[in-house]
KOLFISE-645381 format. One line per 3 residues: number of its first residue (from 0); their letters; for each residue x, y, z of C-alpha. Coordinates in steps of 0.5 Angstrom, whole numbers, plus 500, padded with zeros to 3 digits. Last residue first. Layout:
# KOLFISE-645381
NUM = A = X,Y,Z; ...
//
This chain:
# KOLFISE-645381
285 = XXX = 332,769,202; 336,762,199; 342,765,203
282 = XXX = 339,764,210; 336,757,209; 344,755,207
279 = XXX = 346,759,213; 342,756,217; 343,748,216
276 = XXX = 350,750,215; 355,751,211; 359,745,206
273 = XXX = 362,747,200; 360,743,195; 364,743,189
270 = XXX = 361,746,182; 363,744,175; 360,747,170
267 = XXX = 359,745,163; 351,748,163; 347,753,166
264 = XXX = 340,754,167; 339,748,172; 345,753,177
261 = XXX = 341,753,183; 338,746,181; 347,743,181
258 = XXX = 347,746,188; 340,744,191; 344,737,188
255 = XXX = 350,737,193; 346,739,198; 342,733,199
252 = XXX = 347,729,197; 351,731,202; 345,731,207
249 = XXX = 344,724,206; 351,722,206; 352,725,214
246 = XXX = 359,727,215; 362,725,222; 368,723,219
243 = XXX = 369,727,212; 366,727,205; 370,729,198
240 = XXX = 365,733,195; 363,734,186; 358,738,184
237 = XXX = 358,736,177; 354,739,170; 355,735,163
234 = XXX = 354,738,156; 351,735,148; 351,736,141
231 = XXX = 345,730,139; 345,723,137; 351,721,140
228 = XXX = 356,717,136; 362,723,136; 364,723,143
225 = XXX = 368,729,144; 363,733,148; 362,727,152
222 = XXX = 370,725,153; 371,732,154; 366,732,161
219 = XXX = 368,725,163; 376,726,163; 375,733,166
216 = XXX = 370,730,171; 375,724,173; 381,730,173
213 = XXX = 376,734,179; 375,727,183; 383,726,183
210 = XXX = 384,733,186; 377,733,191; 381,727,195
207 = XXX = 382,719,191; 382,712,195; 375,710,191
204 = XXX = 371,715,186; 364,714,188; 360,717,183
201 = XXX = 352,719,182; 347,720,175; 343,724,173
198 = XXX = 339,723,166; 332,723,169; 335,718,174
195 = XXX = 340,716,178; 344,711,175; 350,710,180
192 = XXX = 357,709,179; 362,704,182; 370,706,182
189 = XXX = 374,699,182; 375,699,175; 377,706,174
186 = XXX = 373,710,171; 374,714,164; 370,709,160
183 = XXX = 365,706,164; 364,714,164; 364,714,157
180 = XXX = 359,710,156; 355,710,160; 354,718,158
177 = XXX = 352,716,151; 347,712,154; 344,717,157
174 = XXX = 344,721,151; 341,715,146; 336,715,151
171 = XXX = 334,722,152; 333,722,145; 330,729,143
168 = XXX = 333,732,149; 330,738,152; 328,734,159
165 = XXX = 336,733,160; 338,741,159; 345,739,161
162 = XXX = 346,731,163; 347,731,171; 354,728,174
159 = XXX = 354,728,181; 360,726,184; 362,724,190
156 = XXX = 369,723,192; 373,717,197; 379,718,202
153 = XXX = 381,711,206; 382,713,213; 382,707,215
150 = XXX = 377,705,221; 372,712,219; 373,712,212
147 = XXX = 372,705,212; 365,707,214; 364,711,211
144 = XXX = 365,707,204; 359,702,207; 354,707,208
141 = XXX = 355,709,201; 354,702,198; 347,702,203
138 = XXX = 345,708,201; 346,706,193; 342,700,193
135 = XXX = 337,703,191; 340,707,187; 342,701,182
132 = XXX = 350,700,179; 351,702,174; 349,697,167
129 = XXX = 345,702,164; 338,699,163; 338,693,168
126 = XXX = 340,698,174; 344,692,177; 344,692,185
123 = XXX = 341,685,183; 334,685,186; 330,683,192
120 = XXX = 336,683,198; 340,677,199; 343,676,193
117 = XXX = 345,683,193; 350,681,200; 352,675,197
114 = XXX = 353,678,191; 356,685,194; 361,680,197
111 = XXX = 365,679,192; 364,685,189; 368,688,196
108 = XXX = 373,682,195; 375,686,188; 375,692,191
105 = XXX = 380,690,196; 384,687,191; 385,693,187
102 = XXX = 386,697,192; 391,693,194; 394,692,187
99 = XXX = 394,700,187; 398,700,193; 402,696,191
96 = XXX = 404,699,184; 404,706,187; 410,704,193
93 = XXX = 414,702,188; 417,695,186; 423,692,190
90 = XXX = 426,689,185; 430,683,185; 428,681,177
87 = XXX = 423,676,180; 421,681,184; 420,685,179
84 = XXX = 415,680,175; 411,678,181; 409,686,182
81 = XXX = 407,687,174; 404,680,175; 399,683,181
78 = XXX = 398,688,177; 395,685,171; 391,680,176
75 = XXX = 388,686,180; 385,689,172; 383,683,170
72 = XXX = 379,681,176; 377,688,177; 375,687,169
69 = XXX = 371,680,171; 366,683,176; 364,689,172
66 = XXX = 363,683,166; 360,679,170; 355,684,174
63 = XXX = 353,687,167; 352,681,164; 347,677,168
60 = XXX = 348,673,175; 345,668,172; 350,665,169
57 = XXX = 354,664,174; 358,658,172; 363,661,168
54 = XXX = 365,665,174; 366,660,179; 372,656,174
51 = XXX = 375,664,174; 375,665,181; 379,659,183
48 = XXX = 384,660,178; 389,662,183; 394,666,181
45 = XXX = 401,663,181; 406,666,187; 411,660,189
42 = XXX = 411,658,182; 414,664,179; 420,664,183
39 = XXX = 422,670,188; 428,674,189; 435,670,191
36 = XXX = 437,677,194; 432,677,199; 425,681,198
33 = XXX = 423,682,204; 417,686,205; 415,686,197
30 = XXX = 414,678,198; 410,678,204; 406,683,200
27 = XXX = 406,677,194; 404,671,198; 399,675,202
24 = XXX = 395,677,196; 396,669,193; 393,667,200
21 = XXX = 387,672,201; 385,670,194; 385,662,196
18 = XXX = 382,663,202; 376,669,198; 375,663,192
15 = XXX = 375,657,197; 369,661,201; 365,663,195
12 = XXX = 361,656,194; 359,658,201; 356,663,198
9 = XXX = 352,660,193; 349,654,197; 346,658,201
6 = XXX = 342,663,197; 340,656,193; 338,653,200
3 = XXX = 334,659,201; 331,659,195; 329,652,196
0 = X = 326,653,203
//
């Protein structure tokens, strides 16, 4: 009965937070709508402080979650004032800036509610040695991302990164590592990243088609070459796919990996599913 009360007690304690937020996008969409000739003033659209007064109390959350939380926050708070500062200016600002202040929000709602939602289940959804986001959780992220695919027609990616040659390293650590690193470096805040295992590892770009994936690998993949703190000279492989309404996430990822494990002798490539059926895929591994 006390944990339940706690669980409670904590996601009522995000009420105020999403109202307040809610508000403050409304505010600044309305705003861009009708931006009239006496502009906006500043104290009409103030960010809430609601958020940051919570997060010092959470502790218990850990590290990774925190600061994965606070850097979407940053991020949606930039933006919102890059909007707010033209609208004081009597500019209408661009089509881009306000969707990527969308996007933002919409992933900062979507942590928000992960806590709740994690909470509830055994576990963070944290891989505690990387700090990405776990793959037992993975399922039911993907889930989700379909079916905001489906109601909105939101574009995401999957890509799967697999560190070259992984069993051959002498400090696979330090390898898995080095690729956190630079993913957590090369990714937009809003995008989440999964530990899967034995130096493999899945992405879910939010709102980008197979071109915006294809430059997030090419960040990844000279950023690890380039990386001059790793512990031995090492590459990436990826297959990267932009899912479809009515395409099945298991079966995806199933085959997106059948494609990397067709080409383990190789490394530094880059591979996009290309999807067949069933038959054809056996007929072809005769």
């Amino acid at each position: 009965m006390a944990l339940e009360y706690k669980a409670h007690t904590k996601f009522e304690a995000l009420a105020p937070i999403l109202e307040e937020y809610a508000g403050w996008f409304g505010d600044i969409a309305l705003s861009v709508a009708y931006l009239d000739d006496d502009g906006v003033e500043a104290p009409l659209i103030s960010v809430p402080y609601s958020f940051k007064v919570w997060l010092e109390t959470q502790e218990s959350l850990g590290s990774f979650i925190l600061n994965d939380m606070n850097k979407v926050h940053e991020d949606l708070v930039r933006v919102g004032g890059m909007l707010v500062t033209a609208l004081k200016d009597k500019k209408k600002p661009s089509r881009k800036d306000f969707e990527d202040f969308k996007n933002l929000y919409n992933a900062f709602l979507m942590r928000l509610r992960r806590v709740e939602k994690d909470s509830a289940q055994e576990g963070s959804g944290i891989d505690p040695d990387t700090g990405l986001r776990a793959a037992a959780v993975m399922q039911d992220d993907l889930k989700e991302e379909m079916e905001r695919l489906g109601r909105h027609g939101n574009p995401f990616t999957l890509v799967i990164c697999r560190i070259d040659f992984f069993a051959g390293h002498q400090d696979q650590e330090k390898s898995i590592q080095t690729v956190v690193k630079n993913i957590k470096q090369c990714m937009r805040s809003f995008d989440d990243a999964y530990y899967w295992g034995q130096g493999e590892f899945l992405l879910s770009l939010k709102h980008a088609d197979k071109i915006g994936g294809q430059a997030a690998i090419n960040r990844i993949q000279a950023a690890v070459i380039e990386d001059e703190d790793k512990a031995q000279e090492m590459t990436m492989s990826f297959c990267l796919c932009e899912p479809c309404v009515g395409d099945t996430i298991s079966d995806l990822l199933t085959n997106m990996r059948q494609d990397l494990i067709d080409h383990m002798n190789e490394g530094n490539i880059i591979l996009e599913l290309t999807e067949v059926s069933a038959l054809e895929r056996y007929a072809a591994q005769l």
